[in-house]
N, C-alpha and C positions, 0 to 999 in steps of 0.2 A: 792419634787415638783420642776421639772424645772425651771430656768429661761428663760421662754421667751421673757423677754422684754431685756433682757441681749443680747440672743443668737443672735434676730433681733439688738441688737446695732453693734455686730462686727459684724454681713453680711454686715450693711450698712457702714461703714469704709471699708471690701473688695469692697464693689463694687464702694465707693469713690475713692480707690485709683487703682484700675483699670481704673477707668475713667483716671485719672491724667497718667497713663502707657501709654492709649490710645493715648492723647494729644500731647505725647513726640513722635509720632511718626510724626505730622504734618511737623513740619520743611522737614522729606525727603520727602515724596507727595508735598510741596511747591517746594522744590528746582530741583526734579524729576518734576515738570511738568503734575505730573499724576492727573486721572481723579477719583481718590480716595478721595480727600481733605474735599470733604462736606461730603462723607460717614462715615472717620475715625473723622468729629468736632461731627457731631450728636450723635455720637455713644459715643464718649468720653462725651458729652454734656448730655444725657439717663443717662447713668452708675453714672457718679459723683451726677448730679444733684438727682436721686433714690437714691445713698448713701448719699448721705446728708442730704434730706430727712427724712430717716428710722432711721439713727444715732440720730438727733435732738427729734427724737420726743422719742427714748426710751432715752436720753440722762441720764435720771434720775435713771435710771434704777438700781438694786440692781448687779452690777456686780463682786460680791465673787463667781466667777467661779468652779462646781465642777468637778467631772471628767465626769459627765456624760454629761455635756455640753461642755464639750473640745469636748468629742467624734463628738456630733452632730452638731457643731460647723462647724468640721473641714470636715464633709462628708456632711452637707449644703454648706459652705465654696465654695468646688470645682465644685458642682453643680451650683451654685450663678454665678461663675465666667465662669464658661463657656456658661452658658446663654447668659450675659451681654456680654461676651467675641465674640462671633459668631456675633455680630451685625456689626461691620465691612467689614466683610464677606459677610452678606444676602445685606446690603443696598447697597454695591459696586456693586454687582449683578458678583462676580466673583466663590462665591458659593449660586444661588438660594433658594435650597431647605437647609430645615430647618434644619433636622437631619444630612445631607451631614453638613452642617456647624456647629451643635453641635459636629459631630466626626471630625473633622478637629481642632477644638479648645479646646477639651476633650483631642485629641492627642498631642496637644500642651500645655496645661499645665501639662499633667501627665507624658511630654519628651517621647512619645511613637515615635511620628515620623511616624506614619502612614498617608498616605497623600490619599485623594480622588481627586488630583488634577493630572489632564493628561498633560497639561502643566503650569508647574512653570512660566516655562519666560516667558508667557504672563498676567502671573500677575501684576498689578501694584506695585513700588519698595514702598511705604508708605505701603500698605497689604500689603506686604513681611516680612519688619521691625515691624507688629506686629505680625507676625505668626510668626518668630523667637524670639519674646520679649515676646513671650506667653511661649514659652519654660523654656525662662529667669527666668520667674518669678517663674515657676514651680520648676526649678530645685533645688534650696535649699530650696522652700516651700515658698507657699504666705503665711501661718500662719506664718512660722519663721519670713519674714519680719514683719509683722503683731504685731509678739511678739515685734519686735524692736523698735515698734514706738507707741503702744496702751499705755505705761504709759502717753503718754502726754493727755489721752482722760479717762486716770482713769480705766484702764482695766489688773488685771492681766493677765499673760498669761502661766504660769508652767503647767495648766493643758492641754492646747492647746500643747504646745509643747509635751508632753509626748504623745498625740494623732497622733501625727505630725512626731513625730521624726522616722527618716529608719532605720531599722534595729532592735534586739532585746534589746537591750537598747540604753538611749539616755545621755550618760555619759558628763558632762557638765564640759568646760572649765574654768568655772568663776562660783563662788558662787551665784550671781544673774541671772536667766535666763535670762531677758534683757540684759544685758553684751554677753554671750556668745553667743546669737541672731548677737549682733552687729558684734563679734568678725568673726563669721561665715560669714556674710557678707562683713564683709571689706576683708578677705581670696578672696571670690569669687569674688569680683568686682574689685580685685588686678589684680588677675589669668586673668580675663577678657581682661582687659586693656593690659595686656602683650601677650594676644593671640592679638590681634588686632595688635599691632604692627610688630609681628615676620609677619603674615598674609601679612600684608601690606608690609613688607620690601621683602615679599617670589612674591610679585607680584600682589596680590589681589589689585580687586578698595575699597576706603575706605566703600562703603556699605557694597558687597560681605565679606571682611574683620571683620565687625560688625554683620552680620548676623551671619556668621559662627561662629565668636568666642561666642556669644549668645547661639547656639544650639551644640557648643562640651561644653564649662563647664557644658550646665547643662546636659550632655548626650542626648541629644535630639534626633539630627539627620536631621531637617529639612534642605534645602539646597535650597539656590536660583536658580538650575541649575536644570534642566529635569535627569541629567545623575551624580547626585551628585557628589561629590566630583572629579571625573571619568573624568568632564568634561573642569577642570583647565591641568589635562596634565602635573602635577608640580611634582616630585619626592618631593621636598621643602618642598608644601603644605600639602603633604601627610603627611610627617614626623613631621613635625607643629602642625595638627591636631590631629595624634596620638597618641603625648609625653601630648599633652593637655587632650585627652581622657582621659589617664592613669591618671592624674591629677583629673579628675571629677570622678574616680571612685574607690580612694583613702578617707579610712576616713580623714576628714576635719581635725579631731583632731589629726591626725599623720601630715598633713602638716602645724597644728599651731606648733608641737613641734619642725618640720625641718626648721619653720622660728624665731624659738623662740633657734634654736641651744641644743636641749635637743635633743639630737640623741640617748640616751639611750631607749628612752620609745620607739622611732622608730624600733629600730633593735630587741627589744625585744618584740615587737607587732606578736603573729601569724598570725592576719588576714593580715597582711600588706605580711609579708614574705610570703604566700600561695599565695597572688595575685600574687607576681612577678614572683613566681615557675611557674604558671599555664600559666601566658600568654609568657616568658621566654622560657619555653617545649613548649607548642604547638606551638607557633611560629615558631621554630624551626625545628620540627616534621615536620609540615605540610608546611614549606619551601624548605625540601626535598625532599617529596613526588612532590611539584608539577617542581621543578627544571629540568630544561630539554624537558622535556613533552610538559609543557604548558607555561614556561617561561625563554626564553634562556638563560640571568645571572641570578646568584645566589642573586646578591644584588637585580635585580627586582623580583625577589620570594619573598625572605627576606619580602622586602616593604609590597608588595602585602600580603603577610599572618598575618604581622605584623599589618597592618593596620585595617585587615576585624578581626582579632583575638580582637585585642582590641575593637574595634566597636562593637561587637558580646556582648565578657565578660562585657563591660560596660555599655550594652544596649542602645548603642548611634544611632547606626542603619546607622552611614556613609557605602556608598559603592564607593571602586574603581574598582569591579570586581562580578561577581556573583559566587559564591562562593559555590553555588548547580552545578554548571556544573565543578568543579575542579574532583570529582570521589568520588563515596557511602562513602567511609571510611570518607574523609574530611568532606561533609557532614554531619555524627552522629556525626563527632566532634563537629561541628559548632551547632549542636541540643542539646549537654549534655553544651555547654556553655552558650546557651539560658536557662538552667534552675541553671545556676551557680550563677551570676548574680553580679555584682561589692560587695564593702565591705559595710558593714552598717555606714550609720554616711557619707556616698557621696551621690551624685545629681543618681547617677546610681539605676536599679531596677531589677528583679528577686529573687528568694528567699534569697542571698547573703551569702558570704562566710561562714562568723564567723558562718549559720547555720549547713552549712556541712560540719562544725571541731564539732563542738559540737556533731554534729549525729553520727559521724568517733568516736569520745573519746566513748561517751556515748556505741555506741555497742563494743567497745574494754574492758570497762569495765564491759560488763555486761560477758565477757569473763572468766575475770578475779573474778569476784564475783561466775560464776559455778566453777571454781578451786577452787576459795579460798573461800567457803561459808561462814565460820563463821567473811571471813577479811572484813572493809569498804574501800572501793574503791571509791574515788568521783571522780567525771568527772573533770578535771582540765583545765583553759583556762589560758596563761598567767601567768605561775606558781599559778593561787589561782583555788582554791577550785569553782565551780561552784553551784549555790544552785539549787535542786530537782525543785524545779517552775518552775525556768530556762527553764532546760531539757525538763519537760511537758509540756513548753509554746515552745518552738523550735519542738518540735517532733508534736504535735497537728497543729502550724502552716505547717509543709513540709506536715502531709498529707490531712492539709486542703485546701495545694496549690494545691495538684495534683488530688486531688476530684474537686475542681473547674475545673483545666484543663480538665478531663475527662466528664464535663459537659458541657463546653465549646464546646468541638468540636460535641456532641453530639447535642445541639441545632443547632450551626452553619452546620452539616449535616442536620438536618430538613431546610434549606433554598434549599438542593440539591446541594452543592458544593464537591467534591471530597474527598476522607480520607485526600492525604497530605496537601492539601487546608486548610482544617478542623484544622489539625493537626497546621501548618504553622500560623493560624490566631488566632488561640487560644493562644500559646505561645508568640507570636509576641503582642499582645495585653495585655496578663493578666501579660508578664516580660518588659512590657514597653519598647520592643527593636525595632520595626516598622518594617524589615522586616523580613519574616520566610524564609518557602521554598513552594515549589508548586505554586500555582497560586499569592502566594504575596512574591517573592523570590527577593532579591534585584534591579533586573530590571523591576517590576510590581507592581502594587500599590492597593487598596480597593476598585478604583472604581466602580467595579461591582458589589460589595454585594449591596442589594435591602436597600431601607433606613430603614425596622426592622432591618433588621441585623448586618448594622451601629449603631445603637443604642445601641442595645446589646454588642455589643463588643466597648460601648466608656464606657458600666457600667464594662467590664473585665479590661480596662486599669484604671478606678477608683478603682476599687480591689485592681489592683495590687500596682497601686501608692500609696494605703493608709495602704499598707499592709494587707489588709485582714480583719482582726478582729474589725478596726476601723469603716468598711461601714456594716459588718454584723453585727456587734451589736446591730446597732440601729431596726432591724429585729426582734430580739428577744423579750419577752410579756415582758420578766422581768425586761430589759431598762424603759419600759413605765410605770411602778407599782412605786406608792410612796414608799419615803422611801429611 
């Protein structure tokens, strides 16, 4: 039997403490002068006052959390929050309509980065600062904070995180999940703080500087500027932005051990080595291709590739360049990296590394098992042994991602929009990287999909962000059956 009186206690704690995120935006609408101020109290004033509310009254509540409440926890969780979240938005009246402003704030907690907004700068800078704080929250998981702070309200949270956690395991720091919650979090509000500064010393004003550094840790994408990143003009900031990338799409737990000086586990990490291969070569690659041609030095090639490559691989979604008009080949690169996707255990999304070494081992051994029939051959990650579950829980999720994908564009063609369209907004939404190719190619944006079809694709970027198996499980008869 469910806990429901449970599950409604931690919605009403998330939508408490979005209120209180909300709040934290005042000061810039004050100090900006914008006409945002009453939108972003009410809105904070709604959410908090609703979570506190709904918290109190299940307060009592039997909360021995099991996994099937993590599960539905964490896919009410992001629904909840984007609700409550969008209200800033409709009451400022800088997104009216409703669905327009649930996918605007879908894409901001699930770091997709997809914008239906045609002009940024005339947004107000307090809604700026929370549609980059919406990213913020997103990008290491508003349950992981959640999990950091619910002991003091009496609420485990092991099973939320394993609901939670990116990637195909969620391999923990510290023997108490609370701890390694915290641990995760002090990493990233470190990282934060340190983008901001470099930011600000490369030139940035101190908002632009806090925005940004908001939506590259959590790979987001979102930019204060019409012409993103394109439109500082800073070699500096580029380079800034995407040594930070790299950072966001980096397991967490390789950059505890680089600050903890155990560089052993670092070098000896495959997923960690294959990112640096991947974006290393193709950066490379495709700063030769385009040298000369399309950009007269090599170091501005270099940048330029460097920049949209790691943007891409980490599904942050910054653009210095459009990246579909460099030539076809560059292009399917830029599309096989869209389904690469950063390492598991980062703020990053897409099917991610560690699962196409696993898929790579796993059919090299099934090589080796027709030779050697009678030999056992395991899949091997990190010198050990990989367990058979593993494998059919990796192999089941890659072609459960690409049935979605293929479904994806297929509905999004019932709207009438173009193959590469299709194609472009399907990937771009279900690997949380915000822009594809075709009609939402990094100089164009969603505005034009009808508001079904905004919807639908703010349910492909919760997909992707909760990995898959987390939003459709609760679909299944068998979730719902006692027992």
């Amino acid at each position: 039997m469910l806990k429901y009186k449970a599950i409604l206690n931690v919605l009403g704690t998330l939508m408490l403490l979005n209120g209180l995120f909300m709040a934290s935006c005042l000061p810039v609408s004050w100090f900006t002068g914008g006409s945002d101020l009453n939108a972003i109290l009410i809105s904070a004033v709604i959410s908090a006052n609703a979570g506190l509310l709904l918290w109190y009254a299940t307060r009592k509540a039997n909360k021995d959390l099991g996994r099937r409440e993590g599960y539905l926890i964490v896919t009410l969780g992001w629904i909840v929050m984007g609700i409550t979240g969008c209200l800033p938005f409709i009451l400022s009246g800088v997104i009216p309509s409703i669905p327009s402003a649930i996918f605007e704030t879908i894409s901001g907690y699930t770091t997709t980065g997809a914008s239906i907004l045609n002009d940024i700068e005339a947004v107000p800078q307090g809604i700026l600062m929370w549609r980059s704080m919406t990213q913020w929250i997103g990008g290491m998981g508003i349950i992981v904070l959640t999990i950091a702070i619910l002991p003091m309200f009496g609420v485990g949270g092991m099973e939320m995180f394993m609901a939670e956690a990116p990637g195909p395991s969620g391999s923990k720091l510290h023997p108490r999940i609370t701890d390694t919650a915290k641990r995760l979090w002090i990493i990233y509000v470190m990282l934060t703080g340190l983008e901001v500064i470099c930011l600000k010393g490369a030139g940035m004003s101190w908002l632009d500087a806090f925005n940004h550094s908001f939506t590259t840790m959590s790979t987001g994408g979102f930019s204060t500027k019409n012409a993103s990143i394109a439109a500082f003009n800073s070699p500096a900031i580029e380079y800034i932005i995407a040594i930070f990338m790299m950072f966001g799409g980096i397991n967490f737990s390789i950059i505890y051990f680089m600050m903890k000086g155990i560089f052993s586990k670092v070098v000896s990490n495959g997923e960690f080595k294959t990112y640096l291969s991947i974006t290393i070569a193709t950066t490379f690659v495709i700063a030769l291709i385009i040298n000369y041609d399309i950009y007269p030095s090599f170091e501005e090639s270099f940048r330029m590739s460097f920049f949209n490559v790691v943007s891409v691989l980490t599904t942050t979604g910054f653009a210095t360049a459009n990246y579909t008009d460099w030539m076809p080949f560059v292009t399917v690169v830029f599309i096989l990296l869209m389904f690469t996707g950063g390492s598991a255990g980062s703020t990053a999304g897409g099917v991610k590394i560690v699962r196409h070494i696993i898929i790579l081992k796993n059919a090299y051994t099934e090589f080796m098992r027709l030779l050697h029939p009678r030999a056992i051959v395991p899949v091997r990650y990190n010198q050990s042994a990989v367990g058979q579950n593993i494998v059919y829980n990796v192999l089941a999720f890659f072609f459960l991602y690409l049935l979605t994908f293929v479904m994806g564009v297929l509905v999004i063609s019932f709207f009438g929009h173009d193959l590469l369209t299709c194609v472009g907004a399907s990937i771009a939404c279900l690997g949380n990287i915000g822009p594809g190719i075709g009609g939402v190619d990094p100089v164009h944006n969603f505005a034009f999909f009808s508001e079904p079809a905004q919807l639908f694709l703010s349910f492909l970027m919760l997909l992707g962000r909760l990995e898959l198996f987390t939003v459709l499980m609760i679909f299944m008869p068998a979730f719902w059956k006692k027992g």
